[in-house]
C-alpha positions in Angstrom: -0.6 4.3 -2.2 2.6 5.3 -1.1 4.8 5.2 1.8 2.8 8.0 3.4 0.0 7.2 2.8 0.3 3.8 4.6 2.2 5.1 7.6 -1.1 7.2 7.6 -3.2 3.9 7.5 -1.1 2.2 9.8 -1.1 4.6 12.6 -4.6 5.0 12.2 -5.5 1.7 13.3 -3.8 -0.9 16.2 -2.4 -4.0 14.3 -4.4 -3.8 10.7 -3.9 -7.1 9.5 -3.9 -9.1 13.7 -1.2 -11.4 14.5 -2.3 -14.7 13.1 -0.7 -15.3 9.9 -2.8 -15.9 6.4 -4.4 -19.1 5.5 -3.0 -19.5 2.2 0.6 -18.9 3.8 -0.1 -21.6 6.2 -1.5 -24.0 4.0 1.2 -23.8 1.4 3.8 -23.6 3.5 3.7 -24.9 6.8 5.7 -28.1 5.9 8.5 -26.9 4.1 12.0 -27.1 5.9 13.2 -24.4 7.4 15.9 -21.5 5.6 16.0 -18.4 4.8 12.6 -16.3 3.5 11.9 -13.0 2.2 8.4 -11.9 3.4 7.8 -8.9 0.7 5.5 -6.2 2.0 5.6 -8.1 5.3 3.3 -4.6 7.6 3.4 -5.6 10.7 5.1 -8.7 10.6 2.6 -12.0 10.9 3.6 -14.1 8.4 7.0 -13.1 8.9 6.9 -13.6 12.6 4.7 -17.2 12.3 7.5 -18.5 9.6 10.6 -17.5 12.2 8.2 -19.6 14.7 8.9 -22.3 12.6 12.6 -22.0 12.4 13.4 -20.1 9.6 15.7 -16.9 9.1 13.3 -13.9 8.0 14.1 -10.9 6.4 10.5 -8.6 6.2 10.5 -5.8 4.2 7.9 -3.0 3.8 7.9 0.7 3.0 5.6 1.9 6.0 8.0 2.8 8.5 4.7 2.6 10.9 4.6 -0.8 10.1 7.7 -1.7 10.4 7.8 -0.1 14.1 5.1 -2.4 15.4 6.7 -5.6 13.5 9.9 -4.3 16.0 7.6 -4.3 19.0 5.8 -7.3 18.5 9.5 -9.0 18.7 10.2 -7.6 21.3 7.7 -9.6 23.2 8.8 -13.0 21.2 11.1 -15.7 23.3 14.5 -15.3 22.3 15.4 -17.8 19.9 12.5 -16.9 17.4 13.2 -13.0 18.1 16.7 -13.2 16.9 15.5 -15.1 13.5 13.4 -12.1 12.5 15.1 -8.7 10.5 13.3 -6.0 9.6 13.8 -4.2 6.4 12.8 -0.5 5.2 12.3 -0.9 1.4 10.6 -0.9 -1.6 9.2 -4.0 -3.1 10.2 -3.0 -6.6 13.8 -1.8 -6.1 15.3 -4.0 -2.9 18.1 -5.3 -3.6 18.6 -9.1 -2.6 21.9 -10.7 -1.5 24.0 -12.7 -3.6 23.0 -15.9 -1.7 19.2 -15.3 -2.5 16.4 -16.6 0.0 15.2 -19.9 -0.2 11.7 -18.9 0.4 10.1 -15.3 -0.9 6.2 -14.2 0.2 4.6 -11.6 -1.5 1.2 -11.3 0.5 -1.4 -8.9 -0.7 0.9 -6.2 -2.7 -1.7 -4.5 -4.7 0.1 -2.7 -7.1 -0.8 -1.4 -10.7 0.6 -4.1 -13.5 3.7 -2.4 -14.2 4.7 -1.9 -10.5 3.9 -5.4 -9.7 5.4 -6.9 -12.3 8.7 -5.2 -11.1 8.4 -6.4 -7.3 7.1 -10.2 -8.5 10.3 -10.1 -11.1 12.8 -8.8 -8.0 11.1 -11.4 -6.0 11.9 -14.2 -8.8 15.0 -12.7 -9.1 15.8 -13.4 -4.9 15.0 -16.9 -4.9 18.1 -19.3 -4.7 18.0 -22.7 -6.7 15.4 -25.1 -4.7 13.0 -22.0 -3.2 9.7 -21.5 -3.7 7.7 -18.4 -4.2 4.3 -17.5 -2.6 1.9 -14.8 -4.4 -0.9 -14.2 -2.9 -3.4 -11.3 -3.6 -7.1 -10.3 -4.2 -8.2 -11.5 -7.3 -9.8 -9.7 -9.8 -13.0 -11.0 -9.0 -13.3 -9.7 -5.3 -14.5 -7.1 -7.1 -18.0 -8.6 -7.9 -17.9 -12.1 -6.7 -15.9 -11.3 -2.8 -15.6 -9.3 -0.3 -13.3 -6.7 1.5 -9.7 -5.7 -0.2 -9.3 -2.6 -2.4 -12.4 -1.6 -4.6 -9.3 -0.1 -7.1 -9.6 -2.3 -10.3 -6.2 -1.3 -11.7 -4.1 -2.9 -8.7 -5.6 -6.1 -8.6 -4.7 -9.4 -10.9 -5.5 -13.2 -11.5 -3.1 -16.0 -11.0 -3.1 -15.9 -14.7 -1.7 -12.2 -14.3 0.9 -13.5 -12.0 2.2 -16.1 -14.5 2.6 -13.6 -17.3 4.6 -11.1 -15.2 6.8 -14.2 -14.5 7.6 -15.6 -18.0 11.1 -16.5 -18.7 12.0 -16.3 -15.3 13.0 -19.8 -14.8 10.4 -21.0 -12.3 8.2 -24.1 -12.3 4.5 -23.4 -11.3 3.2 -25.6 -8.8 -0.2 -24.0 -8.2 -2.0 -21.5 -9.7 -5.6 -20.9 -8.9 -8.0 -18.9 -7.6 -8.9 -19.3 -4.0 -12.0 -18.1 -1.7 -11.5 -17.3 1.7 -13.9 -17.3 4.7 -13.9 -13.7 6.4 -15.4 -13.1 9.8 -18.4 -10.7 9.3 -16.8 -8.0 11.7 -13.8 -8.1 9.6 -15.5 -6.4 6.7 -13.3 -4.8 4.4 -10.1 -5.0 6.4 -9.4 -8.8 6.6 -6.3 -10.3 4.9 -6.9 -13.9 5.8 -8.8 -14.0 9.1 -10.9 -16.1 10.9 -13.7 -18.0 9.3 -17.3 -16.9 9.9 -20.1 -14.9 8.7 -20.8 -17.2 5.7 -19.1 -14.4 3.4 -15.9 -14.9 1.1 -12.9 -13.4 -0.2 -12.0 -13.9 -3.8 -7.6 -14.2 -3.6 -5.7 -15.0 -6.5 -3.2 -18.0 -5.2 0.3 -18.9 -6.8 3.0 -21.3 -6.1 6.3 -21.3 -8.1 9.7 -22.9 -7.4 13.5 -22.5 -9.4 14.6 -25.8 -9.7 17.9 -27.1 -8.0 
């Protein structure tokens, strides 16, 4: 899809994703200290917003500018000091251009993209991360397909962990999980959850991957 075609999707719908941030972004994350993150493809802004909550310095990026409107207004209603942690960027995944510094943190949370196109974002978001980071990738796994529910019914643009770790070869990072992961979706959710609440008895297959560039 492209820019359009997720404004389109976006406007179509009040907050597509909800508020509460992903599981797998929560689990891996949640006790890591505090810097400065990249959340790639970032919508409307939940694990961006949830990771400024907890003191770091987010940049989100995303090419919908639909999304990115709503990410604005949900800071708007944010206290203060976790508003003014949180910037949001229009941009592509697979040509944004990241500062010399690099981030010490970089998400990339459900960016279906055909091979080639992913491979570029995943190698621009390797490419961000400062010595120390880590790297989240999280996305629906190849097997959501017969084995999961919800997420796109598109083959071509989704990938295995093992995918993941091919696109990043030679890129200087140490893998610290890999796996395949099922989620819990609520029933009503259906084919639009990203990581919601449990429920329903019915699962999400996600491919799950954890790198860091040593210090």
């Amino acid at each position: 899809m492209d820019s359009r075609a997720w404004d389109e999707r976006y406007a179509a719908s009040e907050l597509v994703w909800g508020t509460e941030p992903n599981r797998w972004v929560v689990r891996e994350l949640a006790g890591l200290a505090p810097g400065r993150a990249l959340d790639l493809a970032a919508g409307e802004g939940r694990n961006s917003i949830w990771l400024a909550g907890l003191g770091w310095e987010v940049t989100g990026l995303d090419f919908s500018t639909v999304a990115l409107g709503r990410a604005e207004r949900l800071t708007a209603s944010l206290p203060d000091e976790v508003a003014d942690r949180l910037t949001w960027r229009h941009g592509d995944a697979r040509a944004f251009e990241a500062p010399p510094e690099g981030y010490d943190l970089v998400v990339v949370a459900y960016l279906q993209l055909a091979a080639e196109d992913r491979r570029a974002a995943l190698r621009r978001a390797a490419a961000a991360l400062a010595p120390g980071g880590t790297l989240l990738v999280v996305g629906h796994d190849s097997a959501n397909l017969t084995e999961g529910v919800g997420g796109p019914q598109d083959p071509a643009v989704l990938y295995t962990a093992e995918d993941v770790l091919a696109d990043l070869a030679g890129a200087g990072l140490q893998t610290v999980r890999a796996e395949r992961a099922l989620r819990p979706v609520a029933a009503e959710a259906g084919h639009r959850d990203r990581g919601g609440p449990e429920g329903g008895g019915a699962v999400a297959v996600d491919a799950l991957v954890r790198l860091e560039r040593p210090a």
